[in-house]
C-alpha positions as CSV (number, residue, x, y, z in Angstrom):
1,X,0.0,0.0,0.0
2,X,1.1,3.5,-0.9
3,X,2.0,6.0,2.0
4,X,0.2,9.0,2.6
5,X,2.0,11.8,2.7
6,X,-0.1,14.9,3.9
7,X,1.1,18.2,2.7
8,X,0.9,21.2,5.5
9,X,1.4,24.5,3.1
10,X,0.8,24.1,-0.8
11,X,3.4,26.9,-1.0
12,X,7.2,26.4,-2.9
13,X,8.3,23.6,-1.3
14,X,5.3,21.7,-0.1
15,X,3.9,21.7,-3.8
16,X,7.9,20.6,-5.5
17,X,7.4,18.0,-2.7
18,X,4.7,16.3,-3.8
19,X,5.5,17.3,-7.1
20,X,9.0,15.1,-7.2
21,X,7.2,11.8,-4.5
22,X,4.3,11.2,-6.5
23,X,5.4,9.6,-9.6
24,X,7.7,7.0,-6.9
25,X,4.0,6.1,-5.5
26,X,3.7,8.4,-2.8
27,X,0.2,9.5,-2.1
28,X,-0.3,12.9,-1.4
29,X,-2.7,14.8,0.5
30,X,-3.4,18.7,1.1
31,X,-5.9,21.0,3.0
32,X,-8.2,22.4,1.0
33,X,-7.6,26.0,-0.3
34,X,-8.4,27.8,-2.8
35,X,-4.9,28.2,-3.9
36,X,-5.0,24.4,-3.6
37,X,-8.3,23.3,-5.2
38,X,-5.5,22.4,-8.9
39,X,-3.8,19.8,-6.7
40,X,-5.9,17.1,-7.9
41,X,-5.0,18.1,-11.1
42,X,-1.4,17.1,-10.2
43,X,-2.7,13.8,-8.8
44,X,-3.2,14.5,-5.6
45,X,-6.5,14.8,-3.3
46,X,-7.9,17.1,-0.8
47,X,-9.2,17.2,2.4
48,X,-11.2,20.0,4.8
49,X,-8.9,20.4,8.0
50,X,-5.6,20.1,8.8
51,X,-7.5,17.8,11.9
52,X,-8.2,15.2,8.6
53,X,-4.8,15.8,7.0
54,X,-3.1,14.7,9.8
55,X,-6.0,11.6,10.2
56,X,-5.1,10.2,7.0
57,X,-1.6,10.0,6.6
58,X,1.4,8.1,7.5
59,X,3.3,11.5,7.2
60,X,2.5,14.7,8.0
61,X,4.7,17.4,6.2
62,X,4.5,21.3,7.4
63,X,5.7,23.4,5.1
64,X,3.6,26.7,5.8
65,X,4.8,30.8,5.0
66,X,4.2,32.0,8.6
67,X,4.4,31.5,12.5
68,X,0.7,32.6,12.8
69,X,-0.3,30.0,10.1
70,X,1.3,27.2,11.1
71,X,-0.3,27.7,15.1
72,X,-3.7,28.1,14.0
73,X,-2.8,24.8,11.3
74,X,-1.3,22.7,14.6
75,X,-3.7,24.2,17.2
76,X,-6.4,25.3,16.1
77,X,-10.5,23.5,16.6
78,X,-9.8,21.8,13.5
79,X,-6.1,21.3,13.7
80,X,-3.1,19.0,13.1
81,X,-3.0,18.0,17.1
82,X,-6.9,16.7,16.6
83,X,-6.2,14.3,14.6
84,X,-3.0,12.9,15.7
85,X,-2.5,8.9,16.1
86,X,0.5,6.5,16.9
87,X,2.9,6.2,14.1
88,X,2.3,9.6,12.4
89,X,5.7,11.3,12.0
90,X,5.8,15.2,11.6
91,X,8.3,16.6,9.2
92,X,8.7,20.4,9.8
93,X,10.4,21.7,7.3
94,X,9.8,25.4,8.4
95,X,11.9,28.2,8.7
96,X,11.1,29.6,12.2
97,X,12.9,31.1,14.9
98,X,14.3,27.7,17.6
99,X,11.8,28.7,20.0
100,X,8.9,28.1,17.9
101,X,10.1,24.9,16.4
102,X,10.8,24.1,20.6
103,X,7.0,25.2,21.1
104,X,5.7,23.2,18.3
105,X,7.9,19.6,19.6
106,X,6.4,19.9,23.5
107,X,2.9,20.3,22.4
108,X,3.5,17.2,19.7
109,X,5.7,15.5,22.7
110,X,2.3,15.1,24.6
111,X,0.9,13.3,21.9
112,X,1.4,10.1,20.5
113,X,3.0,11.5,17.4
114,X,6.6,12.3,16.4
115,X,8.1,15.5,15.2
116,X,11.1,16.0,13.4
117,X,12.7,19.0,12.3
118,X,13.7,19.2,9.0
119,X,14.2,22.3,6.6
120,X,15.7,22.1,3.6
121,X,18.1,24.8,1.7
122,X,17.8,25.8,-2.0
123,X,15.5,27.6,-4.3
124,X,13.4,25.3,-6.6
125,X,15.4,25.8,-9.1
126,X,18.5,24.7,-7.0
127,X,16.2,21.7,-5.4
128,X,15.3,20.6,-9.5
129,X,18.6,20.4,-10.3
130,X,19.2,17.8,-7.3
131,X,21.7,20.0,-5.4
132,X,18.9,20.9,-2.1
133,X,20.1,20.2,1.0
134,X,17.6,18.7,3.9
135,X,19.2,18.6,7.5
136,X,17.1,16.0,9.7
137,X,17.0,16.4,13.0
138,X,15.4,14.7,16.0
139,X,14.2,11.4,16.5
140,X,16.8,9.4,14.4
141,X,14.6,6.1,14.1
142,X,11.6,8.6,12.9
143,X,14.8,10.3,10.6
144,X,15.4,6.7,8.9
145,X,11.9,6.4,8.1
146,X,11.5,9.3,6.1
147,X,14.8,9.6,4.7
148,X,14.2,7.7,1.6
149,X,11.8,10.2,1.0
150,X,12.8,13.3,1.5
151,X,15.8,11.8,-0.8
152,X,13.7,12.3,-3.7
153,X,13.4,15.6,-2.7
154,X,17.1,16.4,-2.1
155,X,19.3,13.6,-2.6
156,X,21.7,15.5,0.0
157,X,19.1,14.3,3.2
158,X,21.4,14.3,5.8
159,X,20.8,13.5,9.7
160,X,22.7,15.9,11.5
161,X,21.7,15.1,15.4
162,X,19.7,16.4,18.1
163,X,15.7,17.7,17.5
164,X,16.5,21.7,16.3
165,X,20.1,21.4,14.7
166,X,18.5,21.6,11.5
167,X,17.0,25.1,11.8
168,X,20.0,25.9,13.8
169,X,22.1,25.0,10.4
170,X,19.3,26.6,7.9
171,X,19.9,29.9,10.1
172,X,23.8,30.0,9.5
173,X,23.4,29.1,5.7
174,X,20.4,31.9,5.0
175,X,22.9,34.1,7.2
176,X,25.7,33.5,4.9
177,X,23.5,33.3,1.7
178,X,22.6,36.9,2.5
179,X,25.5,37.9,3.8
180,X,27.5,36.6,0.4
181,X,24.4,38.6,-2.2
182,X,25.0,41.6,-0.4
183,X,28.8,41.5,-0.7
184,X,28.7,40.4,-4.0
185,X,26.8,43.0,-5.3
186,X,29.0,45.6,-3.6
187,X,31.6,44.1,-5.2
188,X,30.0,44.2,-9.0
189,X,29.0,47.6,-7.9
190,X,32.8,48.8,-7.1
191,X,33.8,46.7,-10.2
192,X,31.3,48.9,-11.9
193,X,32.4,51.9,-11.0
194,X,36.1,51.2,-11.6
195,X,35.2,50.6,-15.1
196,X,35.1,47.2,-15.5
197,X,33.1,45.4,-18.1
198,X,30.0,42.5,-16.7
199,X,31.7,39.8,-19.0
200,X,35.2,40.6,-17.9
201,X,33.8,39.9,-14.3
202,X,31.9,37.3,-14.7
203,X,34.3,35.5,-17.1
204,X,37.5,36.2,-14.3
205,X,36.4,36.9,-10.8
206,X,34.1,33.4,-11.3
207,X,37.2,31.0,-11.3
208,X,39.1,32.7,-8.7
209,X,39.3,33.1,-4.8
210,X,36.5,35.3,-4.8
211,X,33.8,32.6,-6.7
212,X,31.3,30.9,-5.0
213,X,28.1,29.2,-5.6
214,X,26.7,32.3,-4.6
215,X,28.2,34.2,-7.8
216,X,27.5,32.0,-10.2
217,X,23.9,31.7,-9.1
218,X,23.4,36.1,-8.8
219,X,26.7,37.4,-10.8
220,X,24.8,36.7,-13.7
221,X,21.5,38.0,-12.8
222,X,22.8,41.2,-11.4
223,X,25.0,41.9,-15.2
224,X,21.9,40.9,-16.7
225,X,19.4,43.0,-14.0
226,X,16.8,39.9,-14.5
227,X,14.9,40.2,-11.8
228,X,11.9,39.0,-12.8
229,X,11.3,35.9,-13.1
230,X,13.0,34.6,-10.3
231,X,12.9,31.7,-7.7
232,X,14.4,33.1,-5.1
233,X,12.1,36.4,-4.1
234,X,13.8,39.2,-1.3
235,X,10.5,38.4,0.6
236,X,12.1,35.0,1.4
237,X,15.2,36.2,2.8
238,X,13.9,39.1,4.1
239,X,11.8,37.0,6.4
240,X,14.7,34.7,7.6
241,X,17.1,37.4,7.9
242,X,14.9,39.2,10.4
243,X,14.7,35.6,12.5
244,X,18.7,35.4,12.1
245,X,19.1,38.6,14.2
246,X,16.8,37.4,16.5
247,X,18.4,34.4,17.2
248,X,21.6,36.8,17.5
249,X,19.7,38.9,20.0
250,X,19.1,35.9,22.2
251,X,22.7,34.8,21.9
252,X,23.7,38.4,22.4
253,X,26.1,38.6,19.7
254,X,27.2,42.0,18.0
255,X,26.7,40.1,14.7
256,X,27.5,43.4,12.7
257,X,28.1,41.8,8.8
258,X,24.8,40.4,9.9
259,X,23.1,43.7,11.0
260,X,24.1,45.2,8.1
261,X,22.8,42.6,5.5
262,X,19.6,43.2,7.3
263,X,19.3,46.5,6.8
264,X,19.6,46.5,3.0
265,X,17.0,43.9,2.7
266,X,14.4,46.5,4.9
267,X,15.5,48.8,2.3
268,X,14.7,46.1,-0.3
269,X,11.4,46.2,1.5
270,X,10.9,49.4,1.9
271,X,11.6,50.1,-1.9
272,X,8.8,47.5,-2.4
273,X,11.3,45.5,-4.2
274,X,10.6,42.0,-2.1
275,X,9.1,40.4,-5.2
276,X,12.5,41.1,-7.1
277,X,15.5,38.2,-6.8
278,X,17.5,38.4,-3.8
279,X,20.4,40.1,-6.0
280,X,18.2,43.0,-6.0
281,X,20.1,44.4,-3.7
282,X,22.6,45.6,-6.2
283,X,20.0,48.8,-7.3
284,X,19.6,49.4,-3.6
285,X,23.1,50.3,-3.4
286,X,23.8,51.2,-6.7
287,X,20.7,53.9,-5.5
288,X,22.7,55.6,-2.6
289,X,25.7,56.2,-5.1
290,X,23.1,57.9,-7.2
291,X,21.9,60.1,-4.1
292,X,24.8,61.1,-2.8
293,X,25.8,62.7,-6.1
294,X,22.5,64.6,-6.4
């Protein structure tokens, strides 16, 4: 018999999910939405609550855009903890700050279900191409159970310890990510300035000490200014960024390559640029060259 998988959050990943486990025989289950009411279409089914999502299947995977959702999805009249039973394993695969993935395992913890925590790094594009990374963490016998899985998903599925070291891990890498965009387009920028060409850049500073995956995903896109369309929106890093610092609060680091990331992306934000690819950022400060010489 196939295993239902239930799908918490149609959204990016919870849709490329199913997308990628159904043709191995995966069944696939969603709430009913009306962004959701095509996923038949894609051969999965609906139900009404996340209390019947979380009835019917073997797994139950969260993948939802927001704090506030996923509490009134979990705890709600209707919700996920209704319709718990033994066996049913809980993959969140959310980016949210370690207290609320904490919250979220002691109110599962008094149920009979499991919850594993379990984001996964990459834009779709990145996840296509087989290069996403998914950290499990938690329960490792739950872990093997799902692991073949969540392969499918990101061949890189990777048990890295203790219930929370995943987010922990998804926090440094969206730190760094953002960190990285924002000195990278600085550096174009000064390139820029300086006189150098895009294809001279591209074609030398690519190879050498100062390459990463990081430039040859945005060096491009920022010579090009593609923008739109993009798979990798401010509005996604925005949102982690601003649970990065804090997490840095609590630790009560200075963080200041961190701080200052941040702030570019609230100016992303407030130049209602969010929608725009992370390299984005480039205009931003390509803008306060502009100003100052006004």
């Amino acid at each position: 018999m196939a295993e239902k998988i239930g799908i918490l959050g149609l959204g990016l990943i919870g849709r490329l999910t199913a997308e990628l486990i159904m043709p191995h025989g995966y069944e696939c289950i969603a709430v009913r939405r009306p962004s959701t009411e095509d996923f038949p279409d894609m051969g999965g089914s609906l139900v009404d609550t996340p209390r019947e999502l979380a009835e019917s299947c073997d797994f139950l995977l969260s993948a939802l855009p927001t704090v506030e959702s996923a509490r009134e999805a979990f705890y709600g009249e209707d919700g996920v903890l209704a319709g718990v039973h033994d066996g049913l394993i809980i993959i969140e695969m959310n980016t949210f700050p370690v207290a609320i993935k904490e919250e979220l395992k002691a109110e599962i913890d008094k149920t009979s279900a499991v919850i594993i925590d379990c984001p996964i790094s990459g834009t779709q594009p990145v996840i296509r191409a087989g290069k996403g990374v998914v950290m499990m963490s938690g329960d490792e016998a739950a872990c093997d159970k799902v692991k073949s899985m969540l392969e499918l998903v990101a061949p890189k599925t990777t048990y890295v310890g203790d219930y929370g070291t995943g987010i922990k891990l998804k926090l440094m890498i969206n730190f760094m990510v953002g960190a990285n965009t924002v000195a990278l387009a600085e550096g174009m920028l000064f390139g820029a300035q300086m006189g150098l060409d895009n294809e001279t850049m591209l074609d030398i500073v690519g190879p050498s000490a100062a390459g990463s995956t990081v430039f040859g995903m945005r060096a491009g896109i920022i010579a090009e200014r593609k923008w739109q369309p993009c798979a990798g929106p401010s509005k996604l890093l925005w949102k982690d960024l601003d649970i990065v610092e804090e997490q840095a609060d609590v630790l009560g680091l200075s963080a200041p390559l961190l701080r200052i990331c941040n702030q570019y992306y609230k100016k992303v934000a407030a130049a209602d640029r969010l929608e725009d690819e992370c390299a984005v950022v480039f205009e931003i400060l390509e803008d306060e060259i502009t100003a100052a010489t006004e």
